[in-house]
VEXGUDREN-295498 format. One record per residue (C-alpha): residue number from 1; residue in one letter; chain; x, y, z. Coordinates in Angstrom, 3 decimals. Example, Ala and Ser with C-alpha at 12.3 -4.5 7.8 and 13.67 -1.06 7.14 Angstrom:
<nodes>
(1; 'a'; 'A'; (12.300; -4.500; 7.800)) (2; 's'; 'A'; (13.670; -1.060; 7.140)) 
</nodes>
This chain:
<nodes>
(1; 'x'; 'A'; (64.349; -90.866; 0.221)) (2; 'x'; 'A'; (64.131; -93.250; 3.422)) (3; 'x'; 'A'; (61.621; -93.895; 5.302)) (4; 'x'; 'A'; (63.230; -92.736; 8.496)) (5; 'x'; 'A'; (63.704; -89.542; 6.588)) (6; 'x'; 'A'; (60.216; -89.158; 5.304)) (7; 'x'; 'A'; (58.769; -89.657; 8.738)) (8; 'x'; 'A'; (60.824; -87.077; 10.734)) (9; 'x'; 'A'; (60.517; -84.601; 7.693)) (10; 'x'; 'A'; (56.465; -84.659; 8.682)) (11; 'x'; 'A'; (57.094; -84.747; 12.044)) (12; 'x'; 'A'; (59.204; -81.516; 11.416)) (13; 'x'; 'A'; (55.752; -80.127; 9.294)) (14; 'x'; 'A'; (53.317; -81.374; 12.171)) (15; 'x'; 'A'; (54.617; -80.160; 14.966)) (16; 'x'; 'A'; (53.895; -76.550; 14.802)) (17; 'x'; 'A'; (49.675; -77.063; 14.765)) (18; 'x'; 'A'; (49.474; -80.624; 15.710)) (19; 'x'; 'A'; (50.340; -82.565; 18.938)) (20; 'x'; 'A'; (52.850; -85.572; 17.732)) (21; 'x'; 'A'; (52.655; -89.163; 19.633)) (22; 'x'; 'A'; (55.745; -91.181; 18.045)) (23; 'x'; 'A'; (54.922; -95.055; 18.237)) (24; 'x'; 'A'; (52.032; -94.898; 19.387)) (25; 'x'; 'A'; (49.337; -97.702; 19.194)) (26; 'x'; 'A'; (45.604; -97.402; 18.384)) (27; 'x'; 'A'; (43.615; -99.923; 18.837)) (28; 'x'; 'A'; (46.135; -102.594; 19.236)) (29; 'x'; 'A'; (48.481; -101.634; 15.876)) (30; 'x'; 'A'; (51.224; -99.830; 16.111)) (31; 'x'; 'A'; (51.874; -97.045; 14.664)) (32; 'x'; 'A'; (55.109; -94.575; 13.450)) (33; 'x'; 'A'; (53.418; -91.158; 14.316)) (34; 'x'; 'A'; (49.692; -90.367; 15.536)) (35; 'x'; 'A'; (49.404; -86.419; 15.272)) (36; 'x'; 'A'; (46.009; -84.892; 15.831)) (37; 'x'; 'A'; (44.924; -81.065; 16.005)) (38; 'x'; 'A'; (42.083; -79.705; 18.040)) (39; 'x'; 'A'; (40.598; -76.018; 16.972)) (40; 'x'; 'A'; (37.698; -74.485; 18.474)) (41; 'x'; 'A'; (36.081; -71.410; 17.581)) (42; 'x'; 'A'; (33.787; -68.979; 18.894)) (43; 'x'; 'A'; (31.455; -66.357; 18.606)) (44; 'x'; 'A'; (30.891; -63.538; 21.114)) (45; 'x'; 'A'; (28.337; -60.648; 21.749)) (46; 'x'; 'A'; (30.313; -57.735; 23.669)) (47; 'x'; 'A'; (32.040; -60.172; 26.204)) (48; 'x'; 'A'; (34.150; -63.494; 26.010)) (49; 'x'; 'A'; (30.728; -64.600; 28.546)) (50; 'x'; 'A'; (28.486; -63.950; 26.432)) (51; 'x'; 'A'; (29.181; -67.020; 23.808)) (52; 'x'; 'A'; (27.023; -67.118; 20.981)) (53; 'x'; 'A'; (27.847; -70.483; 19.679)) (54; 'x'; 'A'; (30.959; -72.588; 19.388)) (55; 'x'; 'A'; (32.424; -75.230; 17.021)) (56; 'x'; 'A'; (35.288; -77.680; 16.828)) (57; 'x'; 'A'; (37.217; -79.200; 14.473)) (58; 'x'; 'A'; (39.631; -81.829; 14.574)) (59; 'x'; 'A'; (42.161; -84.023; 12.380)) (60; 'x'; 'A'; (44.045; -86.904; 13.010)) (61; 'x'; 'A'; (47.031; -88.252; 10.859)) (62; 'x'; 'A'; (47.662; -92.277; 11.074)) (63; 'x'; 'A'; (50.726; -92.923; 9.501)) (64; 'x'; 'A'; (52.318; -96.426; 9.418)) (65; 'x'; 'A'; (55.483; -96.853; 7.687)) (66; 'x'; 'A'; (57.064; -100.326; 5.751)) (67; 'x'; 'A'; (60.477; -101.371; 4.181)) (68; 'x'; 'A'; (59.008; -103.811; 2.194)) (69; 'x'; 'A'; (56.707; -103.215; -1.156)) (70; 'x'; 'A'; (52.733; -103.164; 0.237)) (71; 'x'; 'A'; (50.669; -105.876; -1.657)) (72; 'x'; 'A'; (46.398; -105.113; -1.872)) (73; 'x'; 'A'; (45.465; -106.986; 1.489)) (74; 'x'; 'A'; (47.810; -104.579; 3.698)) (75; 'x'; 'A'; (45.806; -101.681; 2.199)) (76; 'x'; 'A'; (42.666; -103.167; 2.855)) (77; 'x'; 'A'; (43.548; -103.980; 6.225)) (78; 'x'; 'A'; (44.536; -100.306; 6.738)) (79; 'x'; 'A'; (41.510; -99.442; 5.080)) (80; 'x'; 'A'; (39.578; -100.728; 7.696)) (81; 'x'; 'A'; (41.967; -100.499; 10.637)) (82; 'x'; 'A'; (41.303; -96.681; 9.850)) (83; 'x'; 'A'; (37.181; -96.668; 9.570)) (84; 'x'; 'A'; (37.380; -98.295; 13.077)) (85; 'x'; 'A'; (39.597; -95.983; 14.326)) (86; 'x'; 'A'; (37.787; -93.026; 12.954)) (87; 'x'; 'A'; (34.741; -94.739; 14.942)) (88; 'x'; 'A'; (37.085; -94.600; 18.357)) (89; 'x'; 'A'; (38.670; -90.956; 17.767)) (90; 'x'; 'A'; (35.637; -88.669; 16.659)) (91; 'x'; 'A'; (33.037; -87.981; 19.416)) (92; 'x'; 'A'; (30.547; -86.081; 18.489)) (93; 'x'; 'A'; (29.019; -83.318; 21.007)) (94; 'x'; 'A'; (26.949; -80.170; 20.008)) (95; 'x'; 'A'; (29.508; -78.191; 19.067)) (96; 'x'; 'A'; (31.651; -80.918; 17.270)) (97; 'x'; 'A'; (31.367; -79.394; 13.412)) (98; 'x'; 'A'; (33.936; -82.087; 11.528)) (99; 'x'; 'A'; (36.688; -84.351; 11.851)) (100; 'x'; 'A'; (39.142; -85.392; 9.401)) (101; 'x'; 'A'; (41.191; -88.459; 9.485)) (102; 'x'; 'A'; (43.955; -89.349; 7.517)) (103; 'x'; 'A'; (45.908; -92.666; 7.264)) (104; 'x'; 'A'; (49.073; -92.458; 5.584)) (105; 'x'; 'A'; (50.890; -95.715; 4.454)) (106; 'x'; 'A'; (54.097; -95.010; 3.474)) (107; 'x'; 'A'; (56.489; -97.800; 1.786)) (108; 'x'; 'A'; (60.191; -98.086; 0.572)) (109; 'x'; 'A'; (59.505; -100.333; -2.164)) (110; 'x'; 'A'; (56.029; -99.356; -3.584)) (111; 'x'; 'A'; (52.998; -100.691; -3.590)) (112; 'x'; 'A'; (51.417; -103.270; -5.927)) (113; 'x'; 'A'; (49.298; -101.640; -8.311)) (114; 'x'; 'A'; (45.767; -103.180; -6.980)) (115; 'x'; 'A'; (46.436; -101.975; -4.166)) (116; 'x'; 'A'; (46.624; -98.917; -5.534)) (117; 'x'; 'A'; (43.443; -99.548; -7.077)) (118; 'x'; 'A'; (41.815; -100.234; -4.188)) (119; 'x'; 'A'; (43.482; -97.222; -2.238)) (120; 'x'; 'A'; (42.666; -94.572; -4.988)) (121; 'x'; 'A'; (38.946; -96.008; -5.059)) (122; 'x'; 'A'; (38.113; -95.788; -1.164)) (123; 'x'; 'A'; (35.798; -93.190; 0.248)) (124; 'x'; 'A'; (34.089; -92.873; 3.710)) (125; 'x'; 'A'; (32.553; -90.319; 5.345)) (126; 'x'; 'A'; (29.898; -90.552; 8.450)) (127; 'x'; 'A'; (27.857; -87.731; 9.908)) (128; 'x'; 'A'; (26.008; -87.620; 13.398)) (129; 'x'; 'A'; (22.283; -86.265; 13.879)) (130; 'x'; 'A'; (22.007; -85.513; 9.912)) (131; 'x'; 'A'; (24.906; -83.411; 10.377)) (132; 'x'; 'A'; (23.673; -81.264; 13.565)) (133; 'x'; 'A'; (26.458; -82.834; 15.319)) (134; 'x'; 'A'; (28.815; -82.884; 12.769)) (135; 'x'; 'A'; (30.805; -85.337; 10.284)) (136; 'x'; 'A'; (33.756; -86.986; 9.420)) (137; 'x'; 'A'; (35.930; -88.146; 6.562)) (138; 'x'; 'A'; (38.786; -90.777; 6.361)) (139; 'x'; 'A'; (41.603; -89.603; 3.736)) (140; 'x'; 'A'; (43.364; -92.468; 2.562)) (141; 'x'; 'A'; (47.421; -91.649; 1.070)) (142; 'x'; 'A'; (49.740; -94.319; 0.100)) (143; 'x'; 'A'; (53.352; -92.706; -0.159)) (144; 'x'; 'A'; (55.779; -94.833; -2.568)) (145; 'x'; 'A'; (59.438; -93.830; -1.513)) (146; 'x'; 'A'; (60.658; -95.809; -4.652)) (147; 'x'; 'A'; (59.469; -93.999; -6.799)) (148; 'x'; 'A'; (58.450; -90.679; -5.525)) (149; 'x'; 'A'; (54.487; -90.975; -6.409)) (150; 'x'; 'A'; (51.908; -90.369; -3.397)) (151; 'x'; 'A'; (48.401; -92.110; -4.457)) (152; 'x'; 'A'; (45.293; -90.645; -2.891)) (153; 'x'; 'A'; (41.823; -91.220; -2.417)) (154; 'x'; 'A'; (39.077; -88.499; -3.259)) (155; 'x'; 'A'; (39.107; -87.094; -0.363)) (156; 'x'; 'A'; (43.285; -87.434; 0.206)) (157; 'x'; 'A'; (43.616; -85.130; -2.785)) (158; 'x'; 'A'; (42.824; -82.267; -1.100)) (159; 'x'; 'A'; (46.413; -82.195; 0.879)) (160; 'x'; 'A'; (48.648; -84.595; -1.573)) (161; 'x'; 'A'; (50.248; -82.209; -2.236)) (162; 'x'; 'A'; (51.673; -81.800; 0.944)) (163; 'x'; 'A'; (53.263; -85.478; 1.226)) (164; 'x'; 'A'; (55.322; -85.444; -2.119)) (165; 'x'; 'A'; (58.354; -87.447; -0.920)) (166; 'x'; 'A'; (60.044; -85.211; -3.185)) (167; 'x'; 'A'; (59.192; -81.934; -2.112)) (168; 'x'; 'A'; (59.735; -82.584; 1.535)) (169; 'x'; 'A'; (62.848; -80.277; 2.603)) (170; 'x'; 'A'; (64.925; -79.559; 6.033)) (171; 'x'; 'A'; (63.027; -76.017; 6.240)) (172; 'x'; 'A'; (59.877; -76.519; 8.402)) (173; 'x'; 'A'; (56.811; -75.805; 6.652)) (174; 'x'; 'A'; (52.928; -76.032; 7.334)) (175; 'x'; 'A'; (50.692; -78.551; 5.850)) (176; 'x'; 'A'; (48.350; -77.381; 3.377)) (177; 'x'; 'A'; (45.111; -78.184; 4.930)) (178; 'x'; 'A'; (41.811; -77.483; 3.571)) (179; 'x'; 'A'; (39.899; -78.094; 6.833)) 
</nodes>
């Protein structure tokens, strides 16, 4: 598969939940699609005025895309392009509940296998007033076109499933989010 191909076959999955920016730049870097999904929830006592409590949850997908094969210091630079970007998306309020951000670096000619090592091994996660106003977590996915493999962090296995080069189709479909 392409890399033009893989990128519009997610923006074909995103666009029914979240909203889709193509090239769109964060903090200075460019990037090939910045999608992010708002939900907020309520609860109610006999009227819509009467609001017991609300919460929100968000989630933000990062995904940068490369011809070339992705050596170990491109994934650590993504690894922290995304940890300050997580610190510039999420803003806590009271009734902020969790945020999930997830930086996908897809390549057309693999990656280098430390940086898979380093990718598979990363883990963040931050929460705000012990958790009273929330957390976040940063899933890290590294999509190899070459050979078909997506590589996830901890946290990124949750939804790999979801962003097997191989299983992407022309149908639309939903993400399979656990949030």
């Amino acid at each position: 598969m392409k890399l033009e191909e893989y990128l519009e076959s997610l923006r074909r999955k995103y666009e029914a939940y979240f909203d889709i920016y193509p090239d769109y730049t964060i903090l200075g870097r460019r990037l090939d699609i910045y999608a992010c999904c708002h939900v907020r929830n309520e609860k109610f006592v006999v009227t819509k005025k009467a609001t017991l409590g609300a919460w929100e949850t968000n989630e933000y997908c990062l995904i940068e895309g490369h011809s070339a094969e992705i050596y170990a210091p491109k994934v650590q630079d993504f690894i922290a392009f995304l940890v300050n970007a997580a610190g510039e998306l999420v803003k806590p309020h009271k009734e902020h509940m969790s945020s999930v951000l997830t930086g996908i670096l897809v390549s057309e000619r693999g990656f280098d296998p430390e940086a898979i090592h380093i990718g598979t091994r990363f883990k963040y996660s931050h929460s705000f007033w012990l958790g009273l106003r929330g957390w976040y977590s940063v899933c890290l996915l590294l999509v190899d076109l070459l050979s078909g493999q997506v590589y996830a962090n901890p946290k990124g296995k949750e939804v790999i499933k979801s962003y097997q080069p191989n299983s992407m189709s022309s149908r639309p479909n939903v993400l399979a989010s656990k949030y």
